[in-house]
N, C-alpha and C positions, 0 to 999 in steps of 0.2 A: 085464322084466329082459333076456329076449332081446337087444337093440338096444341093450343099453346098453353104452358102453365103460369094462369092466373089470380088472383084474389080467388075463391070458393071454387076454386078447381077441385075435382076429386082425384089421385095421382094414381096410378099402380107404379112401381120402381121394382125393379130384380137386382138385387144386391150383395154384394159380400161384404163383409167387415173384417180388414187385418188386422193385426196390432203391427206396430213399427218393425218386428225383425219378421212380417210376415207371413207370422202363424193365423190360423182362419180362425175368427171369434166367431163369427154369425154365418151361414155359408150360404144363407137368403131362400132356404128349400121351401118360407113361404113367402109371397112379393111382400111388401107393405104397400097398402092402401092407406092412401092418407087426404085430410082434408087441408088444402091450401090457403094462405093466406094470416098465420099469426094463431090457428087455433092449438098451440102446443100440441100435434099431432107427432112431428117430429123435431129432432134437433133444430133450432132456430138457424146455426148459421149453415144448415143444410135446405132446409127452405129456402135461403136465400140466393142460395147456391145453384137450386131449382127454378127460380123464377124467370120465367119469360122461356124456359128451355121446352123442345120440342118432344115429340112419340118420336122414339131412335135414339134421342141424343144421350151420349154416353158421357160421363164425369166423373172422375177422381175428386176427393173431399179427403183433405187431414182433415181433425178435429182434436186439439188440443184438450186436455184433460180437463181443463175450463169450460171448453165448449162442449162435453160431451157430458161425463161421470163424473165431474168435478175431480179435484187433487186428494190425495191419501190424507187423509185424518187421523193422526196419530192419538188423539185423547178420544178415539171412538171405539179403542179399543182395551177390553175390561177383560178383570179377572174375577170370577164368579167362583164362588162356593159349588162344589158337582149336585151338593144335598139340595142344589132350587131346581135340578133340574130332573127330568125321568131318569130313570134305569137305563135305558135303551138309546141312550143320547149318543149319536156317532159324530164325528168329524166330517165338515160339510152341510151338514145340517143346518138349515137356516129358522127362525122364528122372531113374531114382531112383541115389540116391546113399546106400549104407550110411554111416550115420557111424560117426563113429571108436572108438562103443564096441562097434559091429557090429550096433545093437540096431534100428535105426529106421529105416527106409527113407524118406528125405526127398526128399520130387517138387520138381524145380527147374526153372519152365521160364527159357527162353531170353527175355529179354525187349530184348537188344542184340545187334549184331555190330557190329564197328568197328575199323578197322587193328590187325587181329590178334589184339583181344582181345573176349571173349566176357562177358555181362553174364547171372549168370542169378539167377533171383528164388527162393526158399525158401518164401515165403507162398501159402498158397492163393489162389488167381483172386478169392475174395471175403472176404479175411482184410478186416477193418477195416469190412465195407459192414453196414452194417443190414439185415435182410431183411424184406422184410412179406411174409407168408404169408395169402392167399385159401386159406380150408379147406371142403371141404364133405363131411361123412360120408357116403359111399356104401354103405359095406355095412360087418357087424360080425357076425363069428362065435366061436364058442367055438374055443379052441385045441385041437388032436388033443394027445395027451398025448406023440408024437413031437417036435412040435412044441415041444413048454414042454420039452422034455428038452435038444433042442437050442437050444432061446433063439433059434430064426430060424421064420422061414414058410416052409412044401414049399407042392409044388403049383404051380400051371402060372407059370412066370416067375421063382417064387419064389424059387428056389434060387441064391444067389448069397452071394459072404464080401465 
């Protein structure tokens, strides 16, 4: 039972992330440690995917644009005045924007500049992309009861919203 990933598991996983033709999104150079069991630590249907697997056990994950970064949203992306933004504004460049009900902090980056006007995107960098997930169970511990209190992982690195 030890090793096995449970409800308030704590997970390590060594990971790659492709996208569908391949190319490395995330190349996993740090594990993810995650707390199991439903605390949106990670992608849900990759939790699920984990469940009951062992320290060793190795697993392929698609993850459909639904179940990861959601789908491209074409009315998320606006045409802005250059005069709202700095001097020094490059492409690529990402900045959040409350909206209008004050509630949500929406990341937009910068994906144009062009006589005057500014082009920026509302989607995540991989809204729309499939993702296949290379998994391999590194380590699996019992959660500290601090730990399941807060619904995140302490401890070295861990500590992060």
């Amino acid at each position: 039972m030890e090793n096995e990933i449970v409800k308030n598991s704590v997970v390590t996983l060594q990971y790659t992330v492709r996208d569908p033709d391949g190319a490395v999104i995330d190349d996993g150079a740090h594990p993810l440690v995650y707390l199991h069991g439903g605390y949106d630590g990670i992608f849900p249907m990759l939790e699920e995917a984990l469940h009951g697997k062992k320290v060793g056990d190795t697993l392929q994950v698609k993850l459909q644009p639904d179940d990861a970064f959601g789908e491209y949203d074409e009315e998320l992306i606006m045409v802005e005045d250059a005069k709202l933004f700095p001097d020094n504004i490059e492409i690529g460049m990402s900045f959040e924007r409350v909206s209008d009900d004050g509630e949500e902090d929406q990341v937009y980056r910068i994906t144009e500049i062009a006589e005057g006007k500014v082009v920026v995107d509302g989607n995540h960098p991989l809204a729309g992309v499939a993702l296949m997930f290379d998994i391999t169970v590194a380590e699996v511990r019992p959660a500290t009861a601090e730990e399941i209190t807060h619904g995140h992982v302490h401890g070295p690195g861990g500590h992060h919203h």
